[in-house]
N, C-alpha and C positions, 0 to 999 in steps of 0.2 A: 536924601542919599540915593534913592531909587530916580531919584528926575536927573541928577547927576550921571548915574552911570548910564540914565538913558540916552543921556546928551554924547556922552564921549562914544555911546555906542552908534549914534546916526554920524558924529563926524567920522567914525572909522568907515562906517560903510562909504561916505560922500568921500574919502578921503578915498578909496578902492577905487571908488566909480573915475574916479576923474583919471588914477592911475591906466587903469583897465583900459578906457578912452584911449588917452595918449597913446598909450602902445596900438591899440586897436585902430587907428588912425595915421598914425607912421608905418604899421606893418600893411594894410591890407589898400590903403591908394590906392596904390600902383598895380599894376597885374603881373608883370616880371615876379617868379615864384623865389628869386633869388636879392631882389632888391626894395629897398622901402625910404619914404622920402625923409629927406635931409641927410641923403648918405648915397654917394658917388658909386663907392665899392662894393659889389654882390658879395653877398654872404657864400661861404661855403660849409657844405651840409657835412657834421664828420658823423658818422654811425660807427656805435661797438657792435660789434656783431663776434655773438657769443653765445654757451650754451647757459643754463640755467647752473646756478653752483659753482660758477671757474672762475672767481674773482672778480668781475666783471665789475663791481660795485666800489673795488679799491681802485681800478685802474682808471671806473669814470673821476673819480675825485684828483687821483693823479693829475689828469688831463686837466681838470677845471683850475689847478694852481698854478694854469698858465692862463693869464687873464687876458689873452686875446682868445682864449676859448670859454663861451658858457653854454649850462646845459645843469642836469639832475639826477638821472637814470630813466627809467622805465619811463617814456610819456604814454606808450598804447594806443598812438596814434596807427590808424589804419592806412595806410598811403596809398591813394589811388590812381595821383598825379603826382606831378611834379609840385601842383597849387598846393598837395597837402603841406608843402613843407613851413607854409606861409602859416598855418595851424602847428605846426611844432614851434616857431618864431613866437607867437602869443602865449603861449603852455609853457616857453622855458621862460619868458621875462617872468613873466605873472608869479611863478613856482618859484623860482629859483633866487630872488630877491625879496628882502623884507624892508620895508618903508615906516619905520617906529620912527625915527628924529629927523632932524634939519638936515646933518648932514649925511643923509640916505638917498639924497635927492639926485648927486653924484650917479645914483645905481640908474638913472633915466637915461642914461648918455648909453646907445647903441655901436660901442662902437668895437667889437668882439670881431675878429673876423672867419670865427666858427661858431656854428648851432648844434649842440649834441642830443644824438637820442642813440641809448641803449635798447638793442634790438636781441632778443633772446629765445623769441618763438614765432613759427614759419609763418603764422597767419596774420602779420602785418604789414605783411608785401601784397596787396589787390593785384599788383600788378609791379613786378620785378625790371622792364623796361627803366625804372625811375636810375639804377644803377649804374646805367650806361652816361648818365650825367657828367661832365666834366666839371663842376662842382661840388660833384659826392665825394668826399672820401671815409675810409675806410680802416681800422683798425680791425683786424679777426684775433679774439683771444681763445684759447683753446685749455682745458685743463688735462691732466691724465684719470682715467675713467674709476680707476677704484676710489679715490676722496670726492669725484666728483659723484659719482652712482651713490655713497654713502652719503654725501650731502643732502643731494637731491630727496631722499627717503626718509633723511631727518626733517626737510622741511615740510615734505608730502607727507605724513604717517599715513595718508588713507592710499598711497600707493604702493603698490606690490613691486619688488626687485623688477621682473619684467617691464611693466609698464616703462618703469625709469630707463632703464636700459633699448627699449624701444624707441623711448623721446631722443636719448642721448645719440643713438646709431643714426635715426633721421635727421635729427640736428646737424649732425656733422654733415650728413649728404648737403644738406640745406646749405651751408656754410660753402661748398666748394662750389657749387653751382652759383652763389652770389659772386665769390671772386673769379668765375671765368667770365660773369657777365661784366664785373669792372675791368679787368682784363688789362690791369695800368699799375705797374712798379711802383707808379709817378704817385697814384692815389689810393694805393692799400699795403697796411703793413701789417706782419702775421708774424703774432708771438703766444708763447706759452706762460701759463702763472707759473711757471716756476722762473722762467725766466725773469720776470717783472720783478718778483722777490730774489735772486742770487744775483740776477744783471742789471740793477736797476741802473746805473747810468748809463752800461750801450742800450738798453731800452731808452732811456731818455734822450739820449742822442739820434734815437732813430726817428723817434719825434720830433727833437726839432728839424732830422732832413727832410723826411717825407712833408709835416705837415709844412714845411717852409717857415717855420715862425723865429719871431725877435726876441721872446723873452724866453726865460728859463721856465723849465719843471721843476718841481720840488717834491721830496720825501712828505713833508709838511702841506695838509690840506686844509681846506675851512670845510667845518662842519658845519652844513647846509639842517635847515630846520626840514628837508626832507630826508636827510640822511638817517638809516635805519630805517626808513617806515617800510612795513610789506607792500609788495608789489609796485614799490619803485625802485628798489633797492635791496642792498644785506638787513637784514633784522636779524640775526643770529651771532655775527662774528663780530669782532673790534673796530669796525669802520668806524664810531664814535672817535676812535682813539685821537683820531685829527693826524694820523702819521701811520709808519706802516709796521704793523707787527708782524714779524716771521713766526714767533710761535703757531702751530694750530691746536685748537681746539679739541677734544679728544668726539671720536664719533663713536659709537658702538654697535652701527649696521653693519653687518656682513655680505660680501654679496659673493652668489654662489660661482665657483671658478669658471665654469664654459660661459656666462652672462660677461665674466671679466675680460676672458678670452675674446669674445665678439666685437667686446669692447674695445679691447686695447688695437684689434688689426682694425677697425674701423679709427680710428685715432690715431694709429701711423698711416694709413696710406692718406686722412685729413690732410693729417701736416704736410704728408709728404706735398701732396695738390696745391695745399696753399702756399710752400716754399714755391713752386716752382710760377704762381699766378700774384704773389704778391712781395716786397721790402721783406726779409729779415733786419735782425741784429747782426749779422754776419756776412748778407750780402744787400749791399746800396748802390751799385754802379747803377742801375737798370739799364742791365744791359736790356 
């Protein structure tokens, strides 16, 4: 029995290696930070850019049930270049596909024409320059600060109201300096959770103008074997569900009024920034 499961356990490892390979081989040829061989079409790079606690983790799955997009949540990749993106390219095949039967093998085919990474805190930009890409784009989701400040505190216990409301006021700063640096209609679009849950189709329709794509979005997700886990994603709320639940979950932090107050004018004049530097649901001309 034990020589057995030792066998099935060197083909899975040899059965990894060869996968790992391949990709590592089609992605890194080339030097082009946007292209890899056996594929004509550069990739384009979509980032959540978001705070911590604003849904961020229902809206990546959204987005993945359009299967000219793949991707996971959280990679933590540090971008220093543009090359890093070639390092996000290996970390979403690798992660984001499982290869158990024959016909898994299907999942080898490259042919996605976005890479996603959810991006949620300031120290993964080395260097901010990478934005100005005409390759990048860009969804900014934002929440409103008392479920998110409560969130945030549920998932942090060892943080203090302050602290969170600290992260969340610079985030938002963080957030409006990335969309002046994209600074393109064309390739960022800026919504609210609350929108995604009351507007899910003019959200979805803003989707498919902004990102340009063929296929539909769907209410209906697959739930990825990284879905839930901490520090890629939600651990706490219904993302499992495979679909999108409006109920929320009951929270029990409080957070003190003037902490809300700071909060919420930081969070209108966000939005206000981000209307005016990126796509709404409500305005798509670009002009």
């Amino acid at each position: 029995m034990k020589q057995i499961q030792a066998l099935r356990h060197g083909i899975r490892l040899y059965k990894n290696d060869l996968i790992a390979g391949y990709f590592n081989f089609r992605i890194n040829t080339l030097a082009d930070p946007y292209t890899i061989v056996g594929r004509a079409q550069p990739y384009r790079i979509l980032l959540v850019l978001s705070h911590m606690r604003s849904g961020s983790s229902l809206l990546t799955h959204l987005l993945n049930s359009n299967p000219e997009i793949i991707g996971y949540g959280e990679t933590h990749i540090q971008y220093a270049s543009e090359q890093d993106f070639k390092k996000l390219f290996v970390k979403v095949y690798l992660n984001s596909r499982e290869f158990t039967q024959i016909e898994d093998l299907k999942k080898l085919q490259m042919n996605q024409n976005y890479v996603l990474d959810k991006i949620l805190h300031d120290n993964k930009f080395l260097t901010e320059d990478i934005l100005n890409s005409q390759q990048v784009y860009a969804v900014f989701l934002l929440r409103e600060p008392q479920r998110s400040l409560a969130s945030i505190m549920d998932l942090k216990p060892h943080w203090d109201e302050e602290k969170a409301c600290h992260y969340y006021i610079n985030r938002l700063s963080s957030l409006v300096r990335y969309a002046q640096l994209i600074n393109s209609k064309q390739r960022s679009l800026f919504l609210t959770y609350q929108q995604l849950l009351d507007h899910t189709d003019s959200v979805f329709t803003a989707f498919k103008d902004v990102l340009e794509t063929r296929e539909k979005f769907s209410e209906q997700y697959e739930v990825l074997r990284t879905t839930g886990m901490p520090s890629i994603g939600d651990s706490k709320g219904n993302i499992k569900a495979g679909r999108i639940i409006r109920n929320q979950r009951k929270l029990n932090h409080t957070i003190s009024p003037d902490l809300i107050d700071k909060a919420k004018l930081q969070f209108e004049q966000c939005s206000e920034a981000l209307s005016d530097y990126c796509s709404t649901i409500y305005h798509l001309d670009y002009s």
